[in-house]
C-alpha positions as CSV (number, residue, x, y, z in Angstrom):
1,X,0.0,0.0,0.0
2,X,1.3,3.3,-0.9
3,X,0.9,6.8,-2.6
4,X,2.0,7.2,-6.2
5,X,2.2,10.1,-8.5
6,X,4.0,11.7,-11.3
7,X,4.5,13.5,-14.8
8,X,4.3,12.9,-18.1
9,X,4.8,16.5,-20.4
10,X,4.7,15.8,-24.3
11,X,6.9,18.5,-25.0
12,X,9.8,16.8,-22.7
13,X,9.1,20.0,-20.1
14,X,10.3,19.0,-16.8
15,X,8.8,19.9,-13.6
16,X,11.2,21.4,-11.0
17,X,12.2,18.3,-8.9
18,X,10.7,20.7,-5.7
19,X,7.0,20.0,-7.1
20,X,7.5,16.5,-6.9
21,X,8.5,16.9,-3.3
22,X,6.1,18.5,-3.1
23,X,3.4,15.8,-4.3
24,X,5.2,13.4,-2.2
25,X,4.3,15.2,0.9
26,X,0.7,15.5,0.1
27,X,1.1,11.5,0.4
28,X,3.4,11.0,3.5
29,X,0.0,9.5,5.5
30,X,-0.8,6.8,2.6
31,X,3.2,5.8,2.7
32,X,5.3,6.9,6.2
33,X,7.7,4.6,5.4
34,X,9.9,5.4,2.5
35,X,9.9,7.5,-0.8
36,X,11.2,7.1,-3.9
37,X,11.2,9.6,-7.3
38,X,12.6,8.4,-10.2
39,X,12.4,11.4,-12.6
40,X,13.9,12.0,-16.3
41,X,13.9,15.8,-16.8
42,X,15.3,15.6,-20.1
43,X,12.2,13.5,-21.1
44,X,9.8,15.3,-18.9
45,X,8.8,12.2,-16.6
46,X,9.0,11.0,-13.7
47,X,7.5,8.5,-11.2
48,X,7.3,8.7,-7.8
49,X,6.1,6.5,-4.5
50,X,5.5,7.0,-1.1
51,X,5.7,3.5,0.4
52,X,4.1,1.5,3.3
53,X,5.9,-1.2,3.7
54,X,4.1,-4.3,4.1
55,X,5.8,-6.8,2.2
56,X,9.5,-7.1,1.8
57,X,9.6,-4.6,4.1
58,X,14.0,-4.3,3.8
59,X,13.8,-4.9,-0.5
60,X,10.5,-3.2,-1.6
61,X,11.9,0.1,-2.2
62,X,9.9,1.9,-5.2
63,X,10.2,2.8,-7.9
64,X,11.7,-0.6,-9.1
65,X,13.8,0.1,-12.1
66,X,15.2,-2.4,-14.8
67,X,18.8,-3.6,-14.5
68,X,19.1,-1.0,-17.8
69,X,17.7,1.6,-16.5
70,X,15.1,1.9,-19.2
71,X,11.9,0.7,-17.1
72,X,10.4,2.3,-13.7
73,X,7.6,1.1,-11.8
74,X,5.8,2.0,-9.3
75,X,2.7,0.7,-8.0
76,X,-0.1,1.4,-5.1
77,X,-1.8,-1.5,-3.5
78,X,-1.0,-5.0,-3.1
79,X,-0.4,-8.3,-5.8
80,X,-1.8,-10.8,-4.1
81,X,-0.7,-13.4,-6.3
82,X,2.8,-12.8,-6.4
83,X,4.2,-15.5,-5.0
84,X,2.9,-18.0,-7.7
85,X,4.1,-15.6,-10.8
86,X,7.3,-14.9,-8.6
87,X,7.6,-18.8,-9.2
88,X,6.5,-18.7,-12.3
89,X,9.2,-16.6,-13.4
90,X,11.7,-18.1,-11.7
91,X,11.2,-21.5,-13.3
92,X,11.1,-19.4,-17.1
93,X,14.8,-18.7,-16.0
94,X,14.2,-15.2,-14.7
95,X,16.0,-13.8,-11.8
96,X,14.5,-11.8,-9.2
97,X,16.8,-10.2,-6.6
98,X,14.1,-9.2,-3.8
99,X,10.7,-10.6,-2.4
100,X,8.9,-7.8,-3.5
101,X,5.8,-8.1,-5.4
102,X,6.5,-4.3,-7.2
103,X,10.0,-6.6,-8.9
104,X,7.1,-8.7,-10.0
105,X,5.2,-6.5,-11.9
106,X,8.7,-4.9,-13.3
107,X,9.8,-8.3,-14.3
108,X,6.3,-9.7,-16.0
109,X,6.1,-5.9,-18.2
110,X,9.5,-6.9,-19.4
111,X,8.6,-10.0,-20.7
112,X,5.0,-9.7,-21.6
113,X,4.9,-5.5,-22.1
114,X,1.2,-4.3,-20.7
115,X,-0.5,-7.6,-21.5
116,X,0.7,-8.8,-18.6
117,X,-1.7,-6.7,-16.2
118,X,-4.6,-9.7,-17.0
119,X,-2.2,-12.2,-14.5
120,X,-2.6,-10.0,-11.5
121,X,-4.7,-10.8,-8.5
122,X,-5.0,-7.9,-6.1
123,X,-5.9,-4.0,-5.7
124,X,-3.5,-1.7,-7.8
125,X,-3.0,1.5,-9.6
126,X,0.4,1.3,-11.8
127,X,2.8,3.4,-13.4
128,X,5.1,2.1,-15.6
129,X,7.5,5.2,-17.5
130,X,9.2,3.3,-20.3
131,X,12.0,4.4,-22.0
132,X,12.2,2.6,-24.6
133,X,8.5,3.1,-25.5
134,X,9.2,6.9,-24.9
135,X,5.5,6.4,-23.0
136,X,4.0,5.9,-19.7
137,X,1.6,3.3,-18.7
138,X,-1.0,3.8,-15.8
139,X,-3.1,0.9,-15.2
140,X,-5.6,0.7,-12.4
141,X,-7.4,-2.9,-11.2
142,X,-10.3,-4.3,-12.1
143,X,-12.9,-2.6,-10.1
144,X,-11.0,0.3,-8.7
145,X,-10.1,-0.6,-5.1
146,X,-6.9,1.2,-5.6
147,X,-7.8,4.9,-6.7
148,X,-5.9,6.7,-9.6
149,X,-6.3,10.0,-10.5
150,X,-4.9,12.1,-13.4
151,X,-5.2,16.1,-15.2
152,X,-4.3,16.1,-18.6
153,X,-3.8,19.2,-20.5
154,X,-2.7,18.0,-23.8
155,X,0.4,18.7,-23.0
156,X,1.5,17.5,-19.6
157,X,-0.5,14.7,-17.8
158,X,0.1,14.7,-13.8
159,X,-1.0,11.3,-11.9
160,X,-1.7,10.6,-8.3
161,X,-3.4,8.5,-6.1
162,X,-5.1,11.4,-4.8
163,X,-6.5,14.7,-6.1
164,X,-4.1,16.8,-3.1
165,X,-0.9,15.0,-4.9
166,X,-1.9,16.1,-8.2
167,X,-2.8,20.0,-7.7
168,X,0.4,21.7,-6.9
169,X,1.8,20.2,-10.7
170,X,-1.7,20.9,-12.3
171,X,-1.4,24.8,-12.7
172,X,-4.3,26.7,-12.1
173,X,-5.9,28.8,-8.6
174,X,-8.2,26.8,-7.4
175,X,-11.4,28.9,-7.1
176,X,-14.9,28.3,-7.3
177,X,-14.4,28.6,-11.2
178,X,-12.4,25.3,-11.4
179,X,-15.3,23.6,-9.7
180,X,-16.5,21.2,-12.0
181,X,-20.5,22.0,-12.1
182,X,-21.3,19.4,-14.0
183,X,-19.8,17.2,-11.5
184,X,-22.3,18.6,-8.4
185,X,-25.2,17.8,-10.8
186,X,-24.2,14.2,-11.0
187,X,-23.2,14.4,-6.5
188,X,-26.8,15.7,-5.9
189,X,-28.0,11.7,-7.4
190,X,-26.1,9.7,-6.3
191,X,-24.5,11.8,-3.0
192,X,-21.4,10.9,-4.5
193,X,-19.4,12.4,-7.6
194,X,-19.1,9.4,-10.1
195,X,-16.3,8.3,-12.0
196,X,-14.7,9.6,-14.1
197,X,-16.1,13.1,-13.2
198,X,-14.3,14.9,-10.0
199,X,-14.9,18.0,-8.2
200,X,-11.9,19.7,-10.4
201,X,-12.9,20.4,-14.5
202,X,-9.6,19.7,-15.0
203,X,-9.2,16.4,-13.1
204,X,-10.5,13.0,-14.4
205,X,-10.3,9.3,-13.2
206,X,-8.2,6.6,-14.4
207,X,-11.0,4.3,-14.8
208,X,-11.4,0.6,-13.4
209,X,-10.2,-2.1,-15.4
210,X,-8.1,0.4,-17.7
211,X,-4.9,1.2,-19.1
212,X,-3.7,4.5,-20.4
213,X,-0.4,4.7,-22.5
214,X,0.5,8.7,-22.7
215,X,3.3,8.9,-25.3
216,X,4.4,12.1,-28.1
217,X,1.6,11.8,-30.1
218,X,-1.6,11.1,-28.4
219,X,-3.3,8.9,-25.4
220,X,-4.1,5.4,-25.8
221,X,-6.9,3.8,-23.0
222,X,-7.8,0.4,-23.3
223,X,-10.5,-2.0,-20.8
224,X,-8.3,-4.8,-20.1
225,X,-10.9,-6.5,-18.0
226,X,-14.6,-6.8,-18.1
227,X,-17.3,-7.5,-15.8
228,X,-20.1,-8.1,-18.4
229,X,-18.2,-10.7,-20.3
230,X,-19.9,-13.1,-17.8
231,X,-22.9,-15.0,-18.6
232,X,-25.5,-16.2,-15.9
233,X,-26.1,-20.0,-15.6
234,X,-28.3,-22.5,-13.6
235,X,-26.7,-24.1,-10.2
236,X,-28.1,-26.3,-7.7
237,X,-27.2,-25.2,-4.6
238,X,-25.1,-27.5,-3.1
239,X,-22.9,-26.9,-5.8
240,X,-23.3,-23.4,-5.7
241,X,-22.4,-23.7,-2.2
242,X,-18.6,-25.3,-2.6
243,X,-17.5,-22.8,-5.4
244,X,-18.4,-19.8,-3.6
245,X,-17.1,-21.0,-0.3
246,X,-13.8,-22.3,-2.3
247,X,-13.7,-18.8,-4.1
248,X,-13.9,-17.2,-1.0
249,X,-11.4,-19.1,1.6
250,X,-8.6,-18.9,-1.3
251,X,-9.3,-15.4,-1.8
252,X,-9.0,-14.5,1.5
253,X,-6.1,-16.8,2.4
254,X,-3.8,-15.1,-0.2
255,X,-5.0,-11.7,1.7
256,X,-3.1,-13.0,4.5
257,X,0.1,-12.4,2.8
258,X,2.4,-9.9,4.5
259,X,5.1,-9.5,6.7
260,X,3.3,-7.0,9.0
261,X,0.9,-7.3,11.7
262,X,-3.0,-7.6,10.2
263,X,-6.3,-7.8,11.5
264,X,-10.0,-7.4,10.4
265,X,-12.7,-5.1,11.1
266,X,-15.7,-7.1,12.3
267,X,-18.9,-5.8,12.7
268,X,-20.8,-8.9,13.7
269,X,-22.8,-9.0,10.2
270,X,-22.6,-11.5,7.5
271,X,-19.8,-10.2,5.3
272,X,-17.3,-9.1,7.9
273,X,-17.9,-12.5,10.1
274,X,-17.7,-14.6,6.8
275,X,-14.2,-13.5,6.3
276,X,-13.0,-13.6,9.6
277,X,-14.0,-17.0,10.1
278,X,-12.1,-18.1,6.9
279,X,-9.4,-16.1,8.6
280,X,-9.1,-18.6,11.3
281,X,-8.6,-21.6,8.4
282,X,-5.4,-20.8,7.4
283,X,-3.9,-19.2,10.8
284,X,-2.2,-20.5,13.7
285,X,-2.7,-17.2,16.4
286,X,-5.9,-15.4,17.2
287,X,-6.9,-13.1,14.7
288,X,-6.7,-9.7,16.0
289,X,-10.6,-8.0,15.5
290,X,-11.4,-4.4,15.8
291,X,-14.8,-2.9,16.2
292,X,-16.4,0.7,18.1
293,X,-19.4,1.0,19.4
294,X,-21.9,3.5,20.8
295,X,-24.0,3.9,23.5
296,X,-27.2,4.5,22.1
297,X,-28.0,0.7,21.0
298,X,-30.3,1.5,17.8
299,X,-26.6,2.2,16.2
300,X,-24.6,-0.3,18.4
301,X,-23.1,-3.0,17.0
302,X,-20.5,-4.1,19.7
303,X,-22.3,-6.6,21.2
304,X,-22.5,-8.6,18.2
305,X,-18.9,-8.0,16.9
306,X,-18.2,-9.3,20.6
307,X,-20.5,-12.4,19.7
308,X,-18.6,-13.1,16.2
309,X,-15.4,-12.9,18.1
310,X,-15.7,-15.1,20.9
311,X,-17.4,-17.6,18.1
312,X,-14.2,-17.4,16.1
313,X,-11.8,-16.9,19.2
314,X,-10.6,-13.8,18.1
315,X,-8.5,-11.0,20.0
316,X,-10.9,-8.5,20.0
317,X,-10.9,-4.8,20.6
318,X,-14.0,-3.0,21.0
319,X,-14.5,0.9,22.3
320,X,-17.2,2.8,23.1
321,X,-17.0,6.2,20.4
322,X,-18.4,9.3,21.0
323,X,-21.9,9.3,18.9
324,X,-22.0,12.8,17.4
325,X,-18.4,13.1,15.7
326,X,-19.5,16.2,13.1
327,X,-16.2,17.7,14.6
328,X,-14.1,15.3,12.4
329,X,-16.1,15.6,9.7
330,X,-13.3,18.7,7.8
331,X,-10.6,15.8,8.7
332,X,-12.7,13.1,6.5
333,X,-13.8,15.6,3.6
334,X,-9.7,16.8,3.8
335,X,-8.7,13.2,3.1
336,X,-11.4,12.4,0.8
337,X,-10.5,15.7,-1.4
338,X,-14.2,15.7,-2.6
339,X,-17.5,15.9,-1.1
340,X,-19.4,12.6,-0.3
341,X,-22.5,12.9,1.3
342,X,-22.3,9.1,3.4
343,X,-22.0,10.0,7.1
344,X,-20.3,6.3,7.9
345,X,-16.8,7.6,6.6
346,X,-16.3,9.0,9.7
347,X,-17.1,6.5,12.4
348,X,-14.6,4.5,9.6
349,X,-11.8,6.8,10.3
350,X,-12.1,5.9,14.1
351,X,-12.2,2.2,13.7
352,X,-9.3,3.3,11.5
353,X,-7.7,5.0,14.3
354,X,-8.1,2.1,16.8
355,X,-7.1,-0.9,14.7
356,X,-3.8,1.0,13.5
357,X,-2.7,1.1,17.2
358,X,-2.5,-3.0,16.9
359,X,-1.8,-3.6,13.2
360,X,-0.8,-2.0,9.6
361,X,-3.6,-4.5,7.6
362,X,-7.3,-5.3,8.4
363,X,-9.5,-7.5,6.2
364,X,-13.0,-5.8,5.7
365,X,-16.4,-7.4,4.3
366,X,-16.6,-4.9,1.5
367,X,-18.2,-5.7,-2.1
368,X,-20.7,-8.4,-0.5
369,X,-23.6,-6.5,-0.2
370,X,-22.8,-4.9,-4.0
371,X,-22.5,-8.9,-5.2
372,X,-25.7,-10.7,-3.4
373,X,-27.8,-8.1,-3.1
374,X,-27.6,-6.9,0.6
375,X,-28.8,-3.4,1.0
376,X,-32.5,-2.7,2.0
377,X,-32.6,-0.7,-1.7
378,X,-32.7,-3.7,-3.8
379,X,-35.6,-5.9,-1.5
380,X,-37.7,-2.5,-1.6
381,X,-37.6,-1.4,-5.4
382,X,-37.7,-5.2,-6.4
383,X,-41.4,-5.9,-3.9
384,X,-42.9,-3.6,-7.2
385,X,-44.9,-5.8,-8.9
386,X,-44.4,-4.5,-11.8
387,X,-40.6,-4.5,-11.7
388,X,-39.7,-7.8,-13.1
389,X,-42.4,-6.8,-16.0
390,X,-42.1,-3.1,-17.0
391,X,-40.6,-2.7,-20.4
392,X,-36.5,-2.4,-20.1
393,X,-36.0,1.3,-20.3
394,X,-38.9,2.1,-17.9
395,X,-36.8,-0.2,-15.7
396,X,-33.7,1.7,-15.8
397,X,-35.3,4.9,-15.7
398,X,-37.9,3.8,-12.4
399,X,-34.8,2.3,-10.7
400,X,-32.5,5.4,-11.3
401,X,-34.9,7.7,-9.8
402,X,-35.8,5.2,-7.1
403,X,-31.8,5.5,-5.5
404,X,-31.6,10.0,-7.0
405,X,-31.2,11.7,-3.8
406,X,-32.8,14.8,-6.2
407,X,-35.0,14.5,-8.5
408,X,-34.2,16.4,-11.6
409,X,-37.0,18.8,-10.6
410,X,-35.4,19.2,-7.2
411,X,-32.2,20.2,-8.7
412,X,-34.2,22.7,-10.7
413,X,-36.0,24.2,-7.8
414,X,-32.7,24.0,-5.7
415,X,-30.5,25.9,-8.5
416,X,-29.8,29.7,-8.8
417,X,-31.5,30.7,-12.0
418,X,-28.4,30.7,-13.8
419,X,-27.1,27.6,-12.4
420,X,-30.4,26.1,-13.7
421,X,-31.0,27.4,-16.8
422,X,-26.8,26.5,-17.5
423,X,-27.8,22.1,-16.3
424,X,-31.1,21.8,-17.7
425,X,-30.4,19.5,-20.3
426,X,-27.8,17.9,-18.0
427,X,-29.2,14.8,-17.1
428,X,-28.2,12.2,-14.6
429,X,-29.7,9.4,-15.8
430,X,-27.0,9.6,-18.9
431,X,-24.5,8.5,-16.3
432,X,-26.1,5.3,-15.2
433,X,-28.1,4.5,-18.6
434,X,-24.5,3.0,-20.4
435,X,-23.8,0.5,-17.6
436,X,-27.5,-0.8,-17.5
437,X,-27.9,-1.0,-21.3
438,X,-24.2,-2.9,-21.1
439,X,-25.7,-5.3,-18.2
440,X,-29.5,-5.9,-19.7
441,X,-27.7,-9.4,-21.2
442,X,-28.0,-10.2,-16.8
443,X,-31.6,-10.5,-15.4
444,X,-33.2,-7.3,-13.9
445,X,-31.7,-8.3,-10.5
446,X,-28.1,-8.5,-11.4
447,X,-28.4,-5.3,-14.0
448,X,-29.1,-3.2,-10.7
449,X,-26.3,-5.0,-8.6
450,X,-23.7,-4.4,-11.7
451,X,-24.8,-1.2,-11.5
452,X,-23.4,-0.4,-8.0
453,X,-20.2,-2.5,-9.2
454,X,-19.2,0.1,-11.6
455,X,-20.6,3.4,-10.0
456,X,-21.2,3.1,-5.8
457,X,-17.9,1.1,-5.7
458,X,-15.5,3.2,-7.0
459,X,-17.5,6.2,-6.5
460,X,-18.3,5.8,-2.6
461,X,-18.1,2.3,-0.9
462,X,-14.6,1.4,-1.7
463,X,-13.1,5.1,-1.3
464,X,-14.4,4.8,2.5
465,X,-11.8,2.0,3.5
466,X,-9.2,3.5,1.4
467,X,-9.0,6.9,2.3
468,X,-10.3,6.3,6.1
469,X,-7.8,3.6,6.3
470,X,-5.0,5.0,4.8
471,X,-5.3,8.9,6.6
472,X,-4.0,6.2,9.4
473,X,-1.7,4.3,7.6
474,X,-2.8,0.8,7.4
475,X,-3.9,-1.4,4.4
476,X,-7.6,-2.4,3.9
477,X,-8.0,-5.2,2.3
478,X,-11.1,-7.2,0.7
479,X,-12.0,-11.0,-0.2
480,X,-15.1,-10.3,-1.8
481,X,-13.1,-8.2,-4.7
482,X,-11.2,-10.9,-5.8
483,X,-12.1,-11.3,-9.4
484,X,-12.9,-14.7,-9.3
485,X,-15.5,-13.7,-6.6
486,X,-16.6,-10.9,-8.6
487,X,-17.0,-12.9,-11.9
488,X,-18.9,-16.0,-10.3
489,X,-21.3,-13.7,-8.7
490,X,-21.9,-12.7,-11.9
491,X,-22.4,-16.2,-13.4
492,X,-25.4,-16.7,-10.5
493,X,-28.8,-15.6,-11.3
494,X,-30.1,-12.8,-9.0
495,X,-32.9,-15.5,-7.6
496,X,-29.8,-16.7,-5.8
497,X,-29.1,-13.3,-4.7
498,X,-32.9,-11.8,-3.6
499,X,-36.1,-13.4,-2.8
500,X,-38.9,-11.6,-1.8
501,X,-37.2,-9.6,1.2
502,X,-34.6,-12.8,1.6
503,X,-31.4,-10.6,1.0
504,X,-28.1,-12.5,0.4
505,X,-30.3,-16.0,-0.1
506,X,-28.1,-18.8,-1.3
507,X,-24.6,-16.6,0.3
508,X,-26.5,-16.6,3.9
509,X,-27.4,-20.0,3.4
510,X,-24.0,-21.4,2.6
511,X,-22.4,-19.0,5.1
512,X,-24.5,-19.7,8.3
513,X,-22.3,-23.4,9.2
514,X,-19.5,-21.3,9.4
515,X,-20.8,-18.8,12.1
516,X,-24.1,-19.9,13.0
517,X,-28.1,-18.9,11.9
518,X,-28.4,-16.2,14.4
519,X,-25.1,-14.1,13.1
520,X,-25.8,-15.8,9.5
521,X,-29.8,-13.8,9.4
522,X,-29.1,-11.2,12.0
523,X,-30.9,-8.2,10.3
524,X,-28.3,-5.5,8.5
525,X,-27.6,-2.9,10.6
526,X,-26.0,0.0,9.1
527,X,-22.5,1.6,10.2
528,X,-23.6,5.3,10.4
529,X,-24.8,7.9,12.7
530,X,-27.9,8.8,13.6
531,X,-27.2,12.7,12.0
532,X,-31.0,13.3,10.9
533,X,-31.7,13.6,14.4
534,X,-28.6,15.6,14.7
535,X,-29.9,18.1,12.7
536,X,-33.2,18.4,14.1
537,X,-31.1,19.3,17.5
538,X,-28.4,19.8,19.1
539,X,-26.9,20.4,15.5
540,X,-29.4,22.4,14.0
541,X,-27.9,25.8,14.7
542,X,-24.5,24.5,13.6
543,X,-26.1,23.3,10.1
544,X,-28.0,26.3,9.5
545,X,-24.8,28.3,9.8
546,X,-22.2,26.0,7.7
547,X,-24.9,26.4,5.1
548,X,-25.7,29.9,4.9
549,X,-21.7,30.7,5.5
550,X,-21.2,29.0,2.4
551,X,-20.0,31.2,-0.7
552,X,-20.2,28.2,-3.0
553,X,-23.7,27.2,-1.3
554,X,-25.3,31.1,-1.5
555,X,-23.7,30.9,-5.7
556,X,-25.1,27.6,-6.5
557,X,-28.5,27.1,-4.8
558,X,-31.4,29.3,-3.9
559,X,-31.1,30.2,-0.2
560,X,-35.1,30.5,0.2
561,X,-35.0,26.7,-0.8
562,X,-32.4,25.7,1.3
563,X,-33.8,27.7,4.6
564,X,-37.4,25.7,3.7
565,X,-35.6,22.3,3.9
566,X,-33.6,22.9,6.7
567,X,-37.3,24.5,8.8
568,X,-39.3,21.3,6.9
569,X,-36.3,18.8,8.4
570,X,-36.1,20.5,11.9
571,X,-40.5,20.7,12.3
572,X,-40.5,16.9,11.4
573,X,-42.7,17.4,8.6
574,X,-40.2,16.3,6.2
575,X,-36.9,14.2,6.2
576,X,-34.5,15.9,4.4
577,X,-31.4,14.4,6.3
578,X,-29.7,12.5,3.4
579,X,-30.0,15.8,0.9
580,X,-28.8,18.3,3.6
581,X,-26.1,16.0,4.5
582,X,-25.1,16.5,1.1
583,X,-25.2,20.1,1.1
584,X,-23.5,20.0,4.4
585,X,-20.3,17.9,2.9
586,X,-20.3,19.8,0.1
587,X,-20.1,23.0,2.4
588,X,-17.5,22.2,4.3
589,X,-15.4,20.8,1.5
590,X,-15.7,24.1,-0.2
591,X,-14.6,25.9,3.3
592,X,-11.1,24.1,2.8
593,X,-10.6,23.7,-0.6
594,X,-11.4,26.9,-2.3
595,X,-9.3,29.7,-2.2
């Protein structure tokens, strides 16, 4: 796990080596441990790392270059399946000189150039600066557990696995004019900016399961992975059973690879119990468990994290967290470098905080509500009658607006007239509409889950471990995302998945010998904070005045709107708490982020 960033300029310009110190800094909390720059001003690139050290902790040192000098690599994330193409190589007669899995990847690009990226089994964002080429390669894994951003003029492309790394080499103030408007529109559906859009005009995402080459004359992307090549067949469930249980103990026993202490969050619910009790297969120690808690028990989970773990005989540590933590909530939105309108980030960053007292790696149930259909959403939209029936694009459409946090008319009625008239032929739907019309071979069930896959993922759900985690320094690391998980959920019909409101059918089925019926159906409880009530309260003041202190608030939205939603939210005659917990983010990000 680490922080990577860089240059590429077309016209061989090179950066001053003190803006790449610069971007290194910006990354010292996803890599404490080392740093590395490798940087070719006379061909205006350079590649740089800021490492964690978790494997080869004494001969991982990034970036790896080629015994020629013609190659650098560096990478962000974890191979998890170097060991077998470590051996792999070695028996092809190739020499490698550390334990390292970044060696790996510089050893398998020499020998099989980009191709290579389709043997990797883990959570990555690459860049490769090739010499020889006279290009640079950034590659980022399947489903985009790693994140990779990049801003591309046309004539210099700067990369980084976060936005902060990449502004100091990006040029430009950054002012409410860089703010990409566009990119609200799309936050105010799905409370989350989606990919490739970011806050910044000028930034963009590297996107999942892509490849970029940047060389003299032009940019080259290429999908070296796909989700909807799978096709859905018939199991019985026995059979069903035994692959996804095999699927899953391999995937997390490679997961256990590191030379570092690790752990796992564990929350007491399905997915996080699931891995921890393949954890326990394939270790001789207690595995070290880490959950908080609060005192009001409607958002308590402590006592049945304590459950799982004395199940599992785990060495568990449990706290008791304050319950209203708004005062972090500037330290989430700083390490997030957008605004994201899920409160749960920041009860993450304090499970962060107490797990990375113990260990530098935790395991996490993430991805296993996106694959078997475990949120609340899907059991509600799908008791429709009609929704198995409806013609296909009435589907998409009804389902879209079913998860919007605004309504296109809301956004209307929200906007400054200018702001309005400017987005009203912007719509939201456009963003969702290509992943469902390149899923409608799946049935209506699995068409809504690949949805999440490629947007909530990558947009929301996976940034949450990732940034939370690594503001703290450790590694989060997920079982469900292995692609082999991800591909034969996608070979299983969603009847598997959902039935009637039977969430997670055949997985909690298959699951509940490992940990027992009552953890196996225990209803979902979800990690957050009660805020609504918040905001009703003891917070109301506080929200009224981050809103109305806002410049970018008072230039994008009609205050007369916002003051009715915040008086309709506090009189309880409407609930308003998701979309002025969006507003709120997106207020306080602007406070630090704007100049």
């Amino acid at each position: 796990m680490c922080g990577i960033f860089g240059y590429w300029d077309r016209s061989r310009r090179a950066l001053d080596d003190s803006v790449l110190e610069t971007m290194a800094r910006r990354l010292v909390h996803r890599g404490p441990d080392d740093q590395g720059i490798h940087h070719q001003p006379e061909r205006g690139a350079a590649v740089g790392n800021r490492r964690l050290a978790i494997i080869d902790i004494a001969g991982g040192h990034q970036p790896m270059v080629s015994d020629d000098g013609m190659v650098a690599v560096v990478q962000n994330g974890e191979i998890f399946n170097f060991v077998e193409l470590a051996d792999m190589l070695r028996r092809d007669g190739v020499t490698l000189t550390t334990n390292s899995d970044t060696e790996v990847l510089l050893r398998l690009y020499e020998r099989e150039g980009i191709a290579f990226v389709s043997r990797l089994n883990g959570m990555f964002a690459i860049a490769i600066d090739d010499a020889r080429e006279d290009a640079m390669y950034l590659v980022r894994d399947r489903i985009g557990v790693k994140p990779l951003y990049i801003a591309d003029d046309g004539e210099r492309m700067v990369f980084g696995s976060e936005i902060k790394a990449i502004l100091p080499a990006a040029g430009g103030e950054r002012t409410v004019q860089a703010v990409d408007l566009e990119a609200i529109h799309h936050y105010l559906s799905f409370n989350y900016i989606p990919a490739p859009w970011t806050i910044w005009k000028d930034v963009r995402h590297v996107m999942p399961g892509t490849w970029m080459r940047f060389s003299r004359t032009g940019v080259q992307t290429e999908a070296w992975w796909s989700l909807a090549a799978q096709r859905e067949k018939d199991h019985r469930f026995e059979d069903w059973s035994a692959e996804f249980l095999s699927i899953l103990d391999d995937a997390t026993r490679i997961r256990l690879r590191a030379d570092v202490p690790w752990g796992a969050f564990l929350s007491g619910g399905v997915d996080s119990s699931t891995i921890v009790a393949l954890m326990t297969r394939h270790v001789d120690q207690p595995v070290k468990t880490f959950c908080i808690g609060f005192d009001d028990p409607l958002y308590d989970e402590s006592p049945f994290a304590r459950e799982a773990a004395r199940r599992f005989g785990c060495d568990h540590t449990s706290e008791i967290a304050q319950l209203n933590m708004l005062d972090r909530w500037p330290e989430v939105l700083y390490h997030l470098d957008q605004p994201h309108g899920d409160a749960s980030f920041i009860p993450t960053l304090r499970v962060s905080e107490l797990a990375a007292k113990h260990v530098k790696v935790v395991l996490t149930g993430d991805g296993g509500d996106e694959l078997f259909a475990g949120y609340d959403k899907y059991a509600g939209y799908f008791s429709q009658p009609d929704a198995f029936t409806r013609p296909l694009a009435d589907f998409h459409r009804s389902y879209f607006d079913s998860i919007s946090l605004f309504s296109p008319q809301a956004k209307q009625a929200l906007y400054q007239p200018g702001i309005a008239k400017g987005l009203r032929d912007v719509d939201s739907f456009a963003v969702a509409e290509p992943w469902l019309q390149e899923a409608q071979h799946f049935d209506r069930i699995n068409q809504v889950l690949y949805l999440d896959m490629q947007l909530l993922l990558s947009g929301n759900n996976l940034v949450k471990p990732d940034r939370m985690g690594m503001a703290v320094s450790i590694e989060a690391r997920t079982p469900f995302l292995d692609w082999r998980m991800m591909e034969f959920a996608f070979r299983s019909r969603g009847n598997t998945k959902l039935r009637a409101d039977d969430k997670k059918h055949w997985y909690k089925r298959a699951a509940a010998p490992l940990m027992g019926g009552d953890l196996a159906y225990r209803r979902k409880q979800m990690f957050t904070v009660p805020i609504g009530d918040w905001f009703r309260t003891s917070s109301y003041d506080w929200l009224a005045a981050t809103l109305d202190n806002s410049d970018l608030v008072h230039r994008l939205f009609r205050a007369d709107v916002v003051r009715d939603m915040l008086v309709r939210h506090r009189d309880g005659s409407a609930n308003f708490t998701r979309e002025l917990r969006a507003l709120a983010a997106l207020a306080l990000w602007a406070e630090q982020a704007l100049a």
